[in-house]
ROTOR-959532 format. One line per 4 residues: number of its first residue (from 1); their letters; for each residue x, y, z of N, C-alpha, C. Coordinates in pm, 1 decimal. Layout:
BEGIN
NUM> a> X Y Z X Y Z X Y Z; ...
//
This chain:
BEGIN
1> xxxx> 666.4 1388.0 -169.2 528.4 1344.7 -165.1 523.0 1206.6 -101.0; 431.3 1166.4 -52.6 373.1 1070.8 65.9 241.5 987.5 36.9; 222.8 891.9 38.5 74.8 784.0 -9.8 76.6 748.1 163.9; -40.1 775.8 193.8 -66.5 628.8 325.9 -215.7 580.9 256.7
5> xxxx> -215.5 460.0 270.2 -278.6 362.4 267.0 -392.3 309.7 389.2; -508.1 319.3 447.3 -627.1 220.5 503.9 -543.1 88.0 490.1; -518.4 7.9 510.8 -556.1 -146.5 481.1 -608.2 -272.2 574.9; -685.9 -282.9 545.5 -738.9 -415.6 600.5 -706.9 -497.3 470.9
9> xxxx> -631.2 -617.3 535.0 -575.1 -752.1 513.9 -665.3 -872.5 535.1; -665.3 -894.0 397.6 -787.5 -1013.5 345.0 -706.8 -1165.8 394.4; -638.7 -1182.1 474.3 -576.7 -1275.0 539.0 -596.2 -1327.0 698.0; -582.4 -1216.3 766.1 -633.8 -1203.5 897.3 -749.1 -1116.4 954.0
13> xxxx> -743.4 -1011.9 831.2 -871.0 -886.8 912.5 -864.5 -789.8 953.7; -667.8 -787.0 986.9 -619.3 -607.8 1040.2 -621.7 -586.5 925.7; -702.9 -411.3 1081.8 -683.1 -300.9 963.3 -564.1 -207.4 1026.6; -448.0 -110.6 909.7 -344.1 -89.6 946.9 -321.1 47.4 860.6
17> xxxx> -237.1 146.8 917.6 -199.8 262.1 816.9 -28.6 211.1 735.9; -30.4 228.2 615.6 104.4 177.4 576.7 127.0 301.5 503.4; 245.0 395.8 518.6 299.2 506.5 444.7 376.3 458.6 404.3; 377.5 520.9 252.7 480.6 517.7 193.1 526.7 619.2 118.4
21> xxxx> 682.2 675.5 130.0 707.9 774.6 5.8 750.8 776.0 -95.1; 816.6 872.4 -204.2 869.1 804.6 -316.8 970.1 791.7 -342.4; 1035.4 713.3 -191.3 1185.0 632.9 -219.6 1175.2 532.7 -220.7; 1096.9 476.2 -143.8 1096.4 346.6 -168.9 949.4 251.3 -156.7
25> xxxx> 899.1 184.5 -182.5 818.0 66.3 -137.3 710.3 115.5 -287.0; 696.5 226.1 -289.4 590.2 272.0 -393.2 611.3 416.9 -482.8; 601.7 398.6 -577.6 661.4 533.3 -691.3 539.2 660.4 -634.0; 540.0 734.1 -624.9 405.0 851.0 -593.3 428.6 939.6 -694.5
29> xxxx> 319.5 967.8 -756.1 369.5 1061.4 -889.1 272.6 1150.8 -792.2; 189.3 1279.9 -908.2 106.6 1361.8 -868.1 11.2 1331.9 -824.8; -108.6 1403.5 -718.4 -229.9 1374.4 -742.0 -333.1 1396.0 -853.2; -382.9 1216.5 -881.9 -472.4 1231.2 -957.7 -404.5 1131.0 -1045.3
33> xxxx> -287.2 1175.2 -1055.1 -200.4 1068.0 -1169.8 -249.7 909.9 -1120.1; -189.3 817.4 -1182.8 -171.4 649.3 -1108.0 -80.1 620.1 -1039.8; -68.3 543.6 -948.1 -10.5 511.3 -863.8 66.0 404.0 -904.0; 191.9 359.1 -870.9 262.1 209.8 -945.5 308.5 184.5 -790.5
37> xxxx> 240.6 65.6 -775.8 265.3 -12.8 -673.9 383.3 -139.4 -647.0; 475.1 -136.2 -581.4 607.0 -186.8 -612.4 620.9 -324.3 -561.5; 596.7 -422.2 -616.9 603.9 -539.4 -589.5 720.6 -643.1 -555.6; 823.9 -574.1 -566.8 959.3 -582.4 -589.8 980.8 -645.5 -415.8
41> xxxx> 948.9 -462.3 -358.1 994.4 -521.1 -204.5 857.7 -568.7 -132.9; 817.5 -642.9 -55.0 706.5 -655.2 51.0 670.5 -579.8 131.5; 558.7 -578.4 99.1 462.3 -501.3 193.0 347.0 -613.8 301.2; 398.1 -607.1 423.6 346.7 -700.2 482.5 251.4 -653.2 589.9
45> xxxx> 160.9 -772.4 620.5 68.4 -734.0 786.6 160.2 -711.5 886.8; 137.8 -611.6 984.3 210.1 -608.5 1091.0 145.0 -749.1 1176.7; 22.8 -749.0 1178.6 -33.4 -905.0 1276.1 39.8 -1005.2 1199.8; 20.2 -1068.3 1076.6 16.4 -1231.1 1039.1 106.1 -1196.8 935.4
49> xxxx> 183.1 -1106.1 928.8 287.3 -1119.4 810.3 261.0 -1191.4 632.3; 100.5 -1179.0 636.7 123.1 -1225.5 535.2 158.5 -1101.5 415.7; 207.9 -1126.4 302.7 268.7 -1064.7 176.9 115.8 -990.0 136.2; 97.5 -824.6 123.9 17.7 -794.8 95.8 12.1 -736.7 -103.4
53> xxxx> 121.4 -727.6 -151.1 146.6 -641.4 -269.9 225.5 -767.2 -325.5; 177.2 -921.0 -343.0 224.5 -984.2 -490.7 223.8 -967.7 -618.4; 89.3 -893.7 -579.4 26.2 -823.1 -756.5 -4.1 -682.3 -720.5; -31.0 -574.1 -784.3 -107.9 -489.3 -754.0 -223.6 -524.2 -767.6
57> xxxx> -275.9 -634.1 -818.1 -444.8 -606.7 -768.7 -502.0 -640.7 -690.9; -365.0 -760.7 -586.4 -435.5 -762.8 -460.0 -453.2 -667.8 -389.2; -295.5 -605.0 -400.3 -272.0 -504.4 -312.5 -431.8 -370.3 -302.7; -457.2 -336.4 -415.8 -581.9 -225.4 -445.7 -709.0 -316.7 -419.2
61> xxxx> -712.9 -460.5 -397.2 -839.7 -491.7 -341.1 -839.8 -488.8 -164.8; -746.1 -495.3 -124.0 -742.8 -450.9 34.7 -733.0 -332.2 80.9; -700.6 -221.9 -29.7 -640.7 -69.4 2.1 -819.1 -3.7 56.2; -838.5 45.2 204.0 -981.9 84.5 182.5 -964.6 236.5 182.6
65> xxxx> -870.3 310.5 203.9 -875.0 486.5 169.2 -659.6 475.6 107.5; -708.6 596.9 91.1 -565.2 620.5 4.1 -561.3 795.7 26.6; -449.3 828.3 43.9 -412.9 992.4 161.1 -319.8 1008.3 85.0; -298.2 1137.3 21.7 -138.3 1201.1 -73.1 -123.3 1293.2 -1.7
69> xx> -1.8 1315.3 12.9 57.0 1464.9 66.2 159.3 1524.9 27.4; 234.1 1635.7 1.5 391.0 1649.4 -15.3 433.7 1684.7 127.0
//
């Protein structure tokens, strides 16, 4: 299973697709379940590099769609 992410970055303004699966960067359980967002490694802007996932609640205030797949 697979998460991509919308994000526009409350830093510079890109907006960007960030996938992730559930090896690494973000746990993906089922749909519908919650999502645990991994703060561990960085998740960054491709433009301005800034750090998007310090907390998860930044991270879910920039997330603007969210896509599951297996």
């Amino acid at each position: 299973m697979a998460v991509s992410y919308q994000i526009k970055c409350e830093h510079c303004g890109t907006e960007f697709l960030h996938i992730a699966r559930g090896d690494y960067g973000t746990l993906c359980m089922c749909v519908g379940c919650e999502n645990h967002i991994e703060t561990d490694v960085a998740i960054r802007c491709p433009s301005c590099m800034h750090r998007l996932n310090s907390t998860e609640e930044e991270f879910e205030r920039q997330v603007k769609t969210t896509m599951f797949w297996d």
